[in-house]
N, C-alpha and C positions, 0 to 999 in steps of 0.2 A: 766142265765149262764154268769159267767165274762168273761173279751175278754184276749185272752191272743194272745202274738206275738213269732213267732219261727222262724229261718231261719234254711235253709235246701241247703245240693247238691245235684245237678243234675248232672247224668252223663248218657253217651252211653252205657255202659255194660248192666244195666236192668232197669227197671223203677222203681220211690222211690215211696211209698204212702205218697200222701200229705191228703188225707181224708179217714180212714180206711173205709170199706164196713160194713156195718151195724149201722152206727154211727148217730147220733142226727143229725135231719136239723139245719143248720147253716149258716150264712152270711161270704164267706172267702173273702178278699184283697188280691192280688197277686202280688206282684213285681218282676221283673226280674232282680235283679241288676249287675249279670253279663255281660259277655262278647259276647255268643251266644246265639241262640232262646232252648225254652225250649217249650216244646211240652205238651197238656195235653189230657187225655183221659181215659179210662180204663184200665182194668191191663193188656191187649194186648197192649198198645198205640206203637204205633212207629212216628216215624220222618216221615216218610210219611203220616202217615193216620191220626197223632194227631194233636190239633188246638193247634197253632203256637203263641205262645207271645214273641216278638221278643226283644230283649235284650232291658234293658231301658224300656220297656213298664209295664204297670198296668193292674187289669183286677179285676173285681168284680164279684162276684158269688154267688147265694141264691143256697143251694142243697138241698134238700128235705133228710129225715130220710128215711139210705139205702144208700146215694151215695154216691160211692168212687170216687175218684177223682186219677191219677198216672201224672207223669210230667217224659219225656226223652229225652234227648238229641241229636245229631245226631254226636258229635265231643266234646272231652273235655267236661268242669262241669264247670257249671254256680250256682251264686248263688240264691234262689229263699227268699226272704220276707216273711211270710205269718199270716197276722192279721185275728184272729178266733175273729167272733163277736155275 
């Protein structure tokens, strides 16, 4: 699979899909290069109960074939990086 890169928003209203559910295991890179934290989890995630990549920050991920991935916000949209490897 060739890598390709996307950048995406994130906002408070509802959660974006960054990894559709059903989808091929893959290796993602995460960047946050907005302004506030961007939250990740399933397609429940909220600001309270998703893991936090706080703005500026990086974050690597293997997922397994099946997992979705969702990113939310708790205030305003940030911008999110995201290198598919």
């Amino acid at each position: 699979m060739p890598c390709s890169g996307q950048q995406m928003e994130a906002g408070a209203a509802e959660a974006v899909v960054i990894n559709p559910e059903g989808s091929i295991g893959l290796r993602l890179i995460l960047s946050n290069k907005g302004s506030v934290s961007v939250f990740l989890g399933g397609k429940d995630v909220m600001a309270v109960s998703g893991f936090e990549l706080e703005k500026k920050e990086r974050l690597e991920l293997v997922l397994k074939p099946g997992d979705a991935l969702y990113a939310i916000t708790d205030e305003d949209t940030t911008t999110l990086h995201i290198l598919r490897i």
